[in-house]
Steps between C-alpha positions, in 0.01 A plus 500: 500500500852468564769768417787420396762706679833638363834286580721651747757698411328607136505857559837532642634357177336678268573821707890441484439389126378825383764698701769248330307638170517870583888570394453324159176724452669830611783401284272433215341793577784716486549320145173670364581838657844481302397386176177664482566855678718586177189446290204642715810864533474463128138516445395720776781768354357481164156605636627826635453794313829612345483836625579300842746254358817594629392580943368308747417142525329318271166465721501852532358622212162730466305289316519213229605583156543339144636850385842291484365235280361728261810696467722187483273446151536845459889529513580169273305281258414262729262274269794500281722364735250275629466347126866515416552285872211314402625375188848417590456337804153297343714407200867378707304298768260328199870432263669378855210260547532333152872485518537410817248217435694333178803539693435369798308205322803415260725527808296277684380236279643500134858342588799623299894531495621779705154549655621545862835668406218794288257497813801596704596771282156650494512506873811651523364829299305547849783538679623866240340785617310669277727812553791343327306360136298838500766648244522210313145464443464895412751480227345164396157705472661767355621351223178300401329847522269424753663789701211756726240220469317336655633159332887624680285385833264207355748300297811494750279342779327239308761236649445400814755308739299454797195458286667141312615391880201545623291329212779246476418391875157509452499234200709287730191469746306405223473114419750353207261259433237729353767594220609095493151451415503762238787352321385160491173606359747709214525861648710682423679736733315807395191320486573328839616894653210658337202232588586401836827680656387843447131500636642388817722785507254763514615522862830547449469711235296739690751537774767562200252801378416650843870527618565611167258794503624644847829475395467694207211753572732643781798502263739848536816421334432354195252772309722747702782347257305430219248770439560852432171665373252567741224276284667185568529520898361263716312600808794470722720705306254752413380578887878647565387769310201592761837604705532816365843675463727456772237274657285761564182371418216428725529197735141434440525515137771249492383247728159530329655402165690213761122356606394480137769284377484289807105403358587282261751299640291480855236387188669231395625396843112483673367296207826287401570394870267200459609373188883600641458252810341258287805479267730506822326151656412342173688170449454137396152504617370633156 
């Protein structure tokens, strides 16, 4: 039986192929080392015992050690941060997904005078740091009473910018005449939005919630601004207090508080990146 022999030449190539390849894999390499040596410091610090947190290199340590985690509980009400966190951030990405939804539909497909002239002004409130309303909007909460609550963080972030421009674009991939159709059978808009526009926006609402939730579960200055008693931190806010005075609390300590609000989001990110890229490539094939 014949063999069939290999073409000359074959192995040269791919030999100079895979040392064309070896820069962009060091490079990419060198990638992973930078983004994830931060995080595997972080973790690997938080196992050492605290007694050792402040010498010698993380790798160093004795032995492994949750004595950190249990005194990070042990310091601050954790579950109480994790609830307050919990709620706000559950309750602002759910309220940005509705809103964002109506808006972006009514910008996108309910025509109206002014409609593009409004869509530009909404897009223009991205452009004001948060920073410079921040006053505004604690005097505004202030005054309805809703001061050191948790509403001060809920109700403020309900609107979303970048959530309508996003869900505005994504009704624009979707096919006019599917709401044609609607009308001509009698639909009206709401009926048309809520029986055919808005179950093929799951995927774009999705994306809307997910940024929305790592936005706001790493959120610093806002409950800084807006809360003052201890029982209405979120988990961000709360850890600074695993500092100590002066910053003179345990490394450990603090960067195990650090890993446990990291969970959740890295949660949401492992489960949500499916539906995430799904949104991202959806278009007029639906």
């Amino acid at each position: 039986m014949a063999t069939i022999s290999a073409t000359p030449g074959t192995e040269p190539r791919k030999r100079s192929a895979r040392l064309a390849s070896l820069p962009k894999i060091l490079i990419l390499l060198l990638a992973v080392i930078v983004t994830l040596g931060p995080v595997a410091w972080t973790v690997l610090s938080s196992l050492r015992p605290p007694s050792e947190s402040l010498g010698g290199s993380p790798i160093s340590f004795s032995h492994l050690s949750f004595d950190a985690y249990k005194q990070a509980f042990a310091q601050v009400d954790m579950w109480l941060l994790i609830v307050n966190s919990v709620l706000v951030t559950g309750l602002i990405a759910l309220a940005q997904m509705i809103t964002a939804g109506f808006a972006g539909y009514i910008f996108a497909r309910v025509p109206f005078r002014g409609r593009g002239v409004l869509f530009g002004v909404v897009l223009a409130t991205m452009m004001v740091p948060m920073q410079v309303t921040i006053v505004p909007v604690f005097m505004l909460i202030r005054g309805m009473g809703l001061s050191d609550t948790l509403w001060a963080l809920i109700i403020p972030a309900i609107p979303t910018a970048f959530g309508t421009f996003l869900m505005r674009q994504y009704y624009l991939t979707l096919p006019p005449e599917l709401g044609e159709a609607a009308a001509i059978d009698g639909a009206s808009p709401w009926r048309t939005f809520r029986s055919i526009y808005a179950p093929l926006s799951t995927p774009g609402l999705a994306i809307v919630g997910i940024l929305a939730f790592n936005a706001i579960w790493n959120e610093f200055f806002r409950p800084l601004i807006m809360e003052i008693s201890a029982r209405n931190f979120t988990l961000p806010l709360g850890l600074v207090s695993l500092q100590g005075n002066m910053g003179t609390g345990s490394v450990s300590v603090v960067l195990a508080g650090v890993i446990i609000s990291m969970i959740p989001a890295l949660l949401v990110f492992v489960f949500g990146q499916r539906t995430l890229r799904q949104g991202l490539t959806t278009g007029t094939v639906r």
